[in-house]
Phi, psi and omega in degrees: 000149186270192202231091184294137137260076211197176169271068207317184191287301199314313178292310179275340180294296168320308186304290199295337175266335149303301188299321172316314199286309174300354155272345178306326186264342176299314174325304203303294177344288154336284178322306223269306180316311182313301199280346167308316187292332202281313170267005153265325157358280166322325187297289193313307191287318162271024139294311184274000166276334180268339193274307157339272219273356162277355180258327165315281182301303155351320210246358166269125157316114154344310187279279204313316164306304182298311170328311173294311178313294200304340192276329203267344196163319188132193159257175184271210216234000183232021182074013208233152170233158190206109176259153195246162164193106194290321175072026172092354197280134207247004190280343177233139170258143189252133185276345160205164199232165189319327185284346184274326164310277174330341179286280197328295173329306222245001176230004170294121149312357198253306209234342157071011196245176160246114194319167152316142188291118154326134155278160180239355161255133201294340146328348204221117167260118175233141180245146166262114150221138175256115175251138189282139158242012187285185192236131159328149179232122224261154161250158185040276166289330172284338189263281174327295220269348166279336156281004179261321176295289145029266177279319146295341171246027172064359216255150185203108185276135198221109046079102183197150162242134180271119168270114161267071167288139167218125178240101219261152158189129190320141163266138167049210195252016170277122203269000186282312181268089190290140179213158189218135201236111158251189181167146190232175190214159129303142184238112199215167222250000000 
């Protein structure tokens, strides 16, 4: 017999599964990259859907603002008022939804604007809440000994609402796991 050179079935069967085990984590990598691109995506548009109604409030007065709360109702009982915008999603129910923000916004005589752009994907929830951070403002002995407190620690009561946009959206493609973009703004007169 001559004296054959080559590589039985068994030596390239061993060989592909060493190159497997060695290619397996380069897959994940690969993978792993992927669905990383796949939740900044996600990330930037519900910046920009929360960077919308922070840019929207920015451009609204203090004073103007409270006129309108008090005209829709008030504040709640933890001071704060809150519109939901759901984004079509029927799994949460909203105690007032996106058209009552566009409403509140664009026919209140106090503020006159034209609301933030609705989301339209369903993945994505955004809540507005506006909370008062002013201090009661006191009368008569208590209202003089709090500018006299004041005035001495330097101290300047500023009239503010705080805007709270949060904006929920599934990471990757597991629909389970909710990640959040929030931000905030001062609303001052």
């Amino acid at each position: 017999m001559k004296n054959k050179t080559g590589f039985t079935m068994i030596e390239i069967l061993v060989g592909l599964v060493i190159l497997s085990f060695g290619l397996l984590p380069i897959y994940n990598l690969f993978k792993q990259g992927r669905d990383e691109t796949v939740n900044n995506v996600q990330e930037t548009i519900a910046t920009n859907y929360a960077s919308d109604v922070i840019n929207f409030c920015k451009e609204i007065r203090y004073s103007d603002l409270k006129k309108a709360v008090e005209e829709e109702g008030g504040l709640d009982s933890d001071k704060t008022f809150t519109f939901y915008d759901e984004g079509n999603d029927t799994a949460h129910k909203p105690t007032s939804n996106a058209a009552s923000l566009q409403k509140f916004f664009e026919e209140n005589e106090n503020l006159k604007f034209i609301a933030p752009t609705l989301i339209e994907e369903k993945a994505y929830n955004r809540i507005l809440k506006i909370k008062d951070c002013g201090r009661e403002k006191k009368t008569g002995l208590a209202g003089l000994w709090q500018s006299i407190k004041d005035f001495f620690s330097k101290t300047c009561y500023v009239s503010a609402y705080l805007a709270t946009v949060t904006v929920s959206f599934p990471r990757n493609q597991n629909k389970k796991i909710e990640d959040k973009v929030i931000l905030y703004t001062l609303i001052l007169d």
